[in-house]
C-alpha positions in Angstrom: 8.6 10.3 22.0 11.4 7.5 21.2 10.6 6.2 17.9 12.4 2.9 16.6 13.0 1.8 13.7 14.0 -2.6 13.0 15.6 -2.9 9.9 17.0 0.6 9.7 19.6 -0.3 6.8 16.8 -1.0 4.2 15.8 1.3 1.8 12.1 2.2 3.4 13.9 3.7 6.0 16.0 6.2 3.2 13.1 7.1 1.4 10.4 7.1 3.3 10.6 7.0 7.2 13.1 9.3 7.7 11.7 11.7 5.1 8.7 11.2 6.8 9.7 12.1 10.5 11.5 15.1 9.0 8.5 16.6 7.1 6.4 16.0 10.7 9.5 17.6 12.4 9.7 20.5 10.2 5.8 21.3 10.3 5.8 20.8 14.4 4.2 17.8 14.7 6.4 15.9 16.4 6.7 16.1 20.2 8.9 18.7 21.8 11.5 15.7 23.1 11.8 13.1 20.8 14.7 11.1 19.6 15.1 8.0 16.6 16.9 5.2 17.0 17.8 3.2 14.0 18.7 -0.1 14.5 20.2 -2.1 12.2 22.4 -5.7 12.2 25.3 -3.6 10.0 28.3 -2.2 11.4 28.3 1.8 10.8 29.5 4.8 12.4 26.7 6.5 13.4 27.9 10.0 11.7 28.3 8.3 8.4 25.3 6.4 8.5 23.0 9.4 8.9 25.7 11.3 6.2 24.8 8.5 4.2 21.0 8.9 4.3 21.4 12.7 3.8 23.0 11.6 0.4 20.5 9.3 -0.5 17.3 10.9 0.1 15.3 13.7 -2.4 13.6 16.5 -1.7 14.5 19.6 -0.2 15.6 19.5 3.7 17.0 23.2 4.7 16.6 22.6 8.6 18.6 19.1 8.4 21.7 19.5 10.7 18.8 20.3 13.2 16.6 17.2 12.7 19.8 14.9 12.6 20.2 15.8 16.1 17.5 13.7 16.8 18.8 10.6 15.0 20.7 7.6 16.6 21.9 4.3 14.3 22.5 1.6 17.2 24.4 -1.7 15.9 22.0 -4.7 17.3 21.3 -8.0 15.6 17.6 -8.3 16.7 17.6 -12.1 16.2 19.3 -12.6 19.2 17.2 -12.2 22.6 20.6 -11.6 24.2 20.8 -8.3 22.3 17.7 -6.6 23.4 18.8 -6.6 27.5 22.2 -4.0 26.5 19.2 -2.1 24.1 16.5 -2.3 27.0 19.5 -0.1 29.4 20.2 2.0 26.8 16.2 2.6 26.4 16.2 3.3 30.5 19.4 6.0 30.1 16.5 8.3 28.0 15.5 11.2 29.9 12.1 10.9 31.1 11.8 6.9 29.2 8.7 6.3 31.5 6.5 9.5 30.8 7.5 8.9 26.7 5.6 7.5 23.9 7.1 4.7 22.7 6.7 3.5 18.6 8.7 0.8 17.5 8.9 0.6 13.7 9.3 -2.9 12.2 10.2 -2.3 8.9 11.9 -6.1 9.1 10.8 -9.1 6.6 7.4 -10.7 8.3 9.4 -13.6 9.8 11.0 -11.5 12.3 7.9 -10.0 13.9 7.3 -12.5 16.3 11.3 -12.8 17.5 11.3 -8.6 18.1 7.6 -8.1 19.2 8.4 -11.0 21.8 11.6 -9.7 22.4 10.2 -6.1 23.6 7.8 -7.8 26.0 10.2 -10.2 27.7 12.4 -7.0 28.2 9.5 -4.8 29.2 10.4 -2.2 26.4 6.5 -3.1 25.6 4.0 -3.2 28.0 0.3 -5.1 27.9 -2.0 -2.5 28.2 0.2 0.6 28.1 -0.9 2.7 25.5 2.7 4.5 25.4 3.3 1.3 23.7 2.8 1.0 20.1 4.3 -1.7 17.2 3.7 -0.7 13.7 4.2 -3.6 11.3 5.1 -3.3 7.6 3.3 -4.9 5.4 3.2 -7.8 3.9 1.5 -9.1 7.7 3.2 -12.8 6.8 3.8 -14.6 4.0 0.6 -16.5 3.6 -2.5 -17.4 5.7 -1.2 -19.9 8.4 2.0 -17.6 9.1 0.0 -14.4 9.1 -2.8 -16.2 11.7 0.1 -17.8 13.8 2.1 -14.2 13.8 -0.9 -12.8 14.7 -2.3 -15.2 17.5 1.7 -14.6 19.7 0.9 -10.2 19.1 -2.2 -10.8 20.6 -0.8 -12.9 23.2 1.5 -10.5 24.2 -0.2 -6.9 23.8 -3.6 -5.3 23.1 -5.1 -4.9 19.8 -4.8 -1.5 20.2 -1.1 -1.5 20.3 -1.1 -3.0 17.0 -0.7 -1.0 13.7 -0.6 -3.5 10.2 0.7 -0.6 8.1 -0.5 -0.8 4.5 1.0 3.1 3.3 -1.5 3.0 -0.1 -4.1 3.5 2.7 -2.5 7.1 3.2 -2.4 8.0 0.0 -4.3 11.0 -0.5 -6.7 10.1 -3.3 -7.6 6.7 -1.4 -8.4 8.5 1.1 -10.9 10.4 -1.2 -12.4 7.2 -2.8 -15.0 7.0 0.0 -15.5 10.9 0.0 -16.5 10.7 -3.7 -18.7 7.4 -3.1 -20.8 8.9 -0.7 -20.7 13.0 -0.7 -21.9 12.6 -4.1 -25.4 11.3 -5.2 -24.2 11.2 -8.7 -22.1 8.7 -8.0 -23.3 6.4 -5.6 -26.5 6.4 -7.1 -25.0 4.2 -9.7 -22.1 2.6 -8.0 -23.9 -0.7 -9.0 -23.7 -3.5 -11.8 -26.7 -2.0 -13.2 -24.5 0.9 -14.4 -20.9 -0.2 -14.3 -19.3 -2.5 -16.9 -16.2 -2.7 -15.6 -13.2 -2.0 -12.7 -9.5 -1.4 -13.3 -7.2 -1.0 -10.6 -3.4 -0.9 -11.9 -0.5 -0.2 -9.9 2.9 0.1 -12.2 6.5 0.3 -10.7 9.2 1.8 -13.0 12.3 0.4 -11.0 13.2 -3.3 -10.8 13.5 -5.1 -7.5 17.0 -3.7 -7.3 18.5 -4.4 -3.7 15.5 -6.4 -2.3 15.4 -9.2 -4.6 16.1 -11.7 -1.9 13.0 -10.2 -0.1 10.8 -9.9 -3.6 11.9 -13.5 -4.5 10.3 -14.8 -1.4 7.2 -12.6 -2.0 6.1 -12.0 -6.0 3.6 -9.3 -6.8 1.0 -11.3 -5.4 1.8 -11.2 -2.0 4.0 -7.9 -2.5 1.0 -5.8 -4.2 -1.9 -7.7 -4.6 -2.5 -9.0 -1.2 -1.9 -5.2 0.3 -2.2 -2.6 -2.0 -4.6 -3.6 -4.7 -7.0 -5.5 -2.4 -7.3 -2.6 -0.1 -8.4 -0.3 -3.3 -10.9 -3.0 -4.0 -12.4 -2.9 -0.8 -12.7 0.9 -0.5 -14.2 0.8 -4.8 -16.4 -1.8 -4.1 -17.5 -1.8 -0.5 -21.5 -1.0 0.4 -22.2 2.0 2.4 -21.8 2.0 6.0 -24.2 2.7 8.5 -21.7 5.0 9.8 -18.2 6.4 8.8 -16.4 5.6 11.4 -14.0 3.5 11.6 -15.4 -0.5 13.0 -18.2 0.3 10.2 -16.2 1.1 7.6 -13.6 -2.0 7.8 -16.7 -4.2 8.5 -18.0 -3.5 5.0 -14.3 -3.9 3.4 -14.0 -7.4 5.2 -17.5 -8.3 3.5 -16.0 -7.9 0.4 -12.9 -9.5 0.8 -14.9 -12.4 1.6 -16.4 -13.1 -1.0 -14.0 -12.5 -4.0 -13.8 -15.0 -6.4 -11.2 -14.9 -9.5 -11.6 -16.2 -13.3 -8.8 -17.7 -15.3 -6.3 -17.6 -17.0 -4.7 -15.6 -14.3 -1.9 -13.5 -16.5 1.3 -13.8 -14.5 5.0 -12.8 -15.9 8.6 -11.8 -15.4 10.6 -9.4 -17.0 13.8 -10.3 -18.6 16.6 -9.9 -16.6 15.2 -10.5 -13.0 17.0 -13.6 -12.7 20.6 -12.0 -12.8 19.5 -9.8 -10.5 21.3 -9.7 -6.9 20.0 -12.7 -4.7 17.7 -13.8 -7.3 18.2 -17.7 -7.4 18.7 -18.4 -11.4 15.9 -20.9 -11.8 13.2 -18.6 -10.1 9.9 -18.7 -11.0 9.0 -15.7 -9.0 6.3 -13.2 -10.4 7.0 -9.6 -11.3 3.9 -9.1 -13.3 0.2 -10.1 -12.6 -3.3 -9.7 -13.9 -6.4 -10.7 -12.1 -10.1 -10.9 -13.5 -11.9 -10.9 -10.5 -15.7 -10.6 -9.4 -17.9 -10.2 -6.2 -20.2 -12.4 -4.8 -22.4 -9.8 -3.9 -26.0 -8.2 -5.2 -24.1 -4.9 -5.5 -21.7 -6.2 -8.1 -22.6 -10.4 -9.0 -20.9 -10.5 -13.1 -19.2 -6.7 -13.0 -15.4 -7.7 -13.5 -13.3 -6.4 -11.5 -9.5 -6.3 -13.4 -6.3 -5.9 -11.4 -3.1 -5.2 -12.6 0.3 -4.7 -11.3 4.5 -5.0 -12.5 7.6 -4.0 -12.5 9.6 -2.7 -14.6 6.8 -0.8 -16.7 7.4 2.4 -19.1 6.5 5.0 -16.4 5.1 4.7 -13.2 1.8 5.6 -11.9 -1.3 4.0 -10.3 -5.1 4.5 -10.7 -8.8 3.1 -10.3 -11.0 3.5 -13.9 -14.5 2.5 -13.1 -16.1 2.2 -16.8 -20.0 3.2 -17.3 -22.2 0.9 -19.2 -22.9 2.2 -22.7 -26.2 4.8 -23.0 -29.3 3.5 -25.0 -29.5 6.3 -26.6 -28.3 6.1 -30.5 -27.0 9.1 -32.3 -27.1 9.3 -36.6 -23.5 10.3 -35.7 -22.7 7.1 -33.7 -22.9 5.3 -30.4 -21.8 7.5 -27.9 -18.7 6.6 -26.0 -18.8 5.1 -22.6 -18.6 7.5 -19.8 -15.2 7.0 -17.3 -14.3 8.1 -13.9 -10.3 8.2 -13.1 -9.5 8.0 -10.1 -5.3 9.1 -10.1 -3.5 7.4 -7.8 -0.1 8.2 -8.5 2.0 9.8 -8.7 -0.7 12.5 -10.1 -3.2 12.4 -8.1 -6.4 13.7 -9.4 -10.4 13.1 -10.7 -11.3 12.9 -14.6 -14.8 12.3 -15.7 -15.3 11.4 -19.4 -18.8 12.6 -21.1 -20.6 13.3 -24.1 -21.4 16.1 -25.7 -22.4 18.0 -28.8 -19.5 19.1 -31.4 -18.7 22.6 -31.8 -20.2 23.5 -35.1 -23.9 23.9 -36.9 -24.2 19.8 -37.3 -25.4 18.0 -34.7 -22.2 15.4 -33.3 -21.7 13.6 -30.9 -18.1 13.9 -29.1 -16.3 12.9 -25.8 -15.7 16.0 -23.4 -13.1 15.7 -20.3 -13.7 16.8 -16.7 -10.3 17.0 -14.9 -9.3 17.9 -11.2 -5.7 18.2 -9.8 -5.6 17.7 -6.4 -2.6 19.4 -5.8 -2.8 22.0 -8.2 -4.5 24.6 -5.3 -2.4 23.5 -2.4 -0.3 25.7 -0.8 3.2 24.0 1.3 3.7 20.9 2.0 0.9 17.7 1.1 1.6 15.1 3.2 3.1 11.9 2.0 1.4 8.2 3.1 3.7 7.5 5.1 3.8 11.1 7.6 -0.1 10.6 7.6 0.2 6.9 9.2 2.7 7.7 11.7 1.3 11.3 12.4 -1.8 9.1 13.3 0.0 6.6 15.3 1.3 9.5 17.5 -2.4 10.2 18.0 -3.7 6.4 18.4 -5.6 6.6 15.8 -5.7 3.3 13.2 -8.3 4.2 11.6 -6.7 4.4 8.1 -4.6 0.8 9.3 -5.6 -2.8 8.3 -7.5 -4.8 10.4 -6.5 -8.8 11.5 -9.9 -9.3 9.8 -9.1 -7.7 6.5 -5.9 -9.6 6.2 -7.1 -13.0 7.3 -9.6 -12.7 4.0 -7.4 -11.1 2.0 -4.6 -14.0 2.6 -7.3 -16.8 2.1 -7.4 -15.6 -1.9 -4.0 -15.0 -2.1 -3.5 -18.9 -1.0 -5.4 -19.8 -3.9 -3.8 -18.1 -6.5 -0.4 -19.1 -5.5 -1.8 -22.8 -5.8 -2.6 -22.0 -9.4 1.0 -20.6 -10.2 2.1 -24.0 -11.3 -0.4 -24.1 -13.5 -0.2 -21.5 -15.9 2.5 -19.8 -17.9 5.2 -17.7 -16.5 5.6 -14.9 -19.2 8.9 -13.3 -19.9 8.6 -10.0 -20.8 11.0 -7.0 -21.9 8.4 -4.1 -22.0 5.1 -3.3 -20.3 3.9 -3.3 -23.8 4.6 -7.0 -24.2 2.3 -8.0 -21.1 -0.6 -5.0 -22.0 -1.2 -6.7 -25.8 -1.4 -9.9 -23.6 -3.9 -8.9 -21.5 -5.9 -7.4 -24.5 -6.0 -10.7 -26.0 -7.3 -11.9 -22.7 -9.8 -9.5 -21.7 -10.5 -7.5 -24.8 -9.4 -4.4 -26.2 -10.9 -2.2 -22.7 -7.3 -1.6 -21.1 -5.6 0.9 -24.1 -6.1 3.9 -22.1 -3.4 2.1 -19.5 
């Protein structure tokens, strides 16, 4: 297998590919032959470059020196179709280039898909058809609707569906992965997944860091379109999506795209910025960029017509972590000790990953009280060696064409149409500036009401 990486210089590359391809390496599930070429605009010597990474990276990595082997940085400024015909000979000097599998990584900003995925074609490094062939895209897939359809109309003029991986890594996360298992293995559950029984969804995603090196990237993009659009929209369609008639792959993305089509949104939509993004690095100093957004959102559907659906996501938050709270309603039942509280399932996201079910109970003792009781499960706790990160899952499952777990053109297409909106309404409401996740929690509380304290 040749596997290339676009935009090798970047930190997704540092911290997750190559991390990534070494875990697969070092459990033998890579191919027997396979090399990675890192191509970046940059100039580098190669042995410093890959030094450089080995500095950079975290974790624990005794069989490097042998795994580095495999690695290539190759100077190339991918703008230029000139480039690609001295990277197409080099391509042709692999031993056995014809019989290999071919993955080209674009982990590039979106505007540069159609200039390399073109490029590749015209230079035969990707063939219609041949299934050896395969282009995984990092998401964002464009920066808005009518980019993301015209991106996508040139890939499909030039290669097969098939070929076509829109990568959205939350999608590998382990405990997404488990939202449909405890949906539908479980009658307890989806016997009231419903409004009838459900008050209310959170799905939050926090980041710790700042945009630190990609603020000209983030500037361009805002937690809407950086989050939202991917990440959090994905978890909604997976939380809120009817059951299949099947789970296999075309049913399950059918019944996402349903939902995606018919979100609506409630206002005010909560957006902010925490202090000190505009001196960051390529950060133009009258930005009105996004770091921070909450979203009241609801679901045109008889499943869930009037359940809320809240999603929140920032930077620069106290700690970071990510999770789905569905909220029960509140039971009829009244106690002489008090209303019982309502019952929770936790869904952990990140970076524990993990189930917690709140209940209610009786109180140790001889009176007769009422009291919250906690069901908790760590996934990891009974795992032996290695869990795999998103990202070795999605390419592990590229080697073996399967896309299952990636996004559909369908799925973005609807997801992009909401997003349009909401960046239409960024003009008209307030652009908080916030120093502490603290500061833009009490303002959603104000908002939405006092639900959101166990965040």
């Amino acid at each position: 297998m040749i596997f290339t990486i676009f935009g090798a210089t970047g930190d997704l590359t540092t911290k997750k590919l190559i991390p990534a391809l070494y875990k697969l390496y070092e459990d033998d599930q890579m191919p027997n032959h396979f090399l990675v070429n890192m191509i970046g605009r940059q100039t580098h010597e190669e042995d410093l470059f890959i030094q450089r990474i080995w500095e950079q990276i975290e974790g624990n990595f005794p069989n490097w020196n042998h795994f580095k082997s495999h690695l290539r940085y190759i100077k190339m400024d991918f703008t230029e179709h000139y480039a690609y015909e001295a990277f197409a000979e080099h391509m042709r000097t692999i031993e056995d280039y014809d019989s290999q599998e071919r993955v080209y990584y674009l982990a590039t900003a979106p505007r540069f898909f159609p200039v390399i995925a073109n490029a590749l074609v015209v230079n035969a490094l990707v063939v219609k058809g041949n299934m050896r062939d395969k282009i995984i895209f990092e998401k964002p897939f464009g920066e808005n609707l009518e980019t993301a359809k015209a991106y996508n109309q040139l890939l499909l003029g030039l290669i097969e569906e098939s070929q076509i991986y829109r990568i959205d890594h939350y999608l590998g996360k382990e405990m997404l992965q488990n939202v449909l298992m405890v949906r539908f293995a479980n009658k307890i559950f989806e016997s009231i997944w419903n409004r009838d029984n459900i008050e209310h969804v959170t799905i939050y995603a926090f980041e710790q860091e700042t945009v630190k090196q990609r603020g000209g990237y983030y500037d361009r993009s805002g937690a809407l379109r950086d989050m939202v659009q991917n990440h959090l929209f994905q978890t909604l369609a997976l939380v809120a999506m009817d059951p299949p008639n099947g789970l296999n792959d075309r049913l399950i993305k059918d019944e996402k795209v349903k939902v995606l089509e018919k979100l609506e949104f409630s206002s005010p939509i909560i957006f902010g910025q925490y202090k000190g993004y505009l001196s960051e690095k390529g950060i133009p100093s009258d930005s009105k960029t996004e770091t921070f957004v909450g979203l009241k959102m609801f679901i045109n559907t008889q499943r869930w017509s009037r359940t809320p659906f809240y999603l929140v996501t920032g930077k620069k938050m106290k700690h970071k972590r990510a999770a789905v709270v569905i909220t029960f309603k509140e039971s009829n039942c009244f106690f002489e000790s008090g209303q019982p509280e309502k019952n929770t399932l936790t869904i952990e996201i990140a970076p524990r990953e993990g189930l917690a079910l709140t209940f209610n109970g009786k109180a140790p003792g001889l009176q007769s009280y009422v009291m919250p009781m906690k069901m908790d499960y760590c996934h990891l706790c009974n795992v032996i060696g290695n869990t795999p990160e998103a990202y070795e899952k999605l390419i592990l499952d590229v080697i073996h064409d399967d896309a299952s777990l990636f996004t559909r053109w369908d799925e973005i297409e609807s997801s992009w149409k909401t997003i349009d909106q909401l960046e239409q309404l960024k003009d008209y409401e307030p652009l908080y500036i916030y120093e502490n996740e603290a500061e833009m929690l009490e303002k959603l509380k104000s908002e939405w009401g006092q639900f959101l304290t166990y965040l």
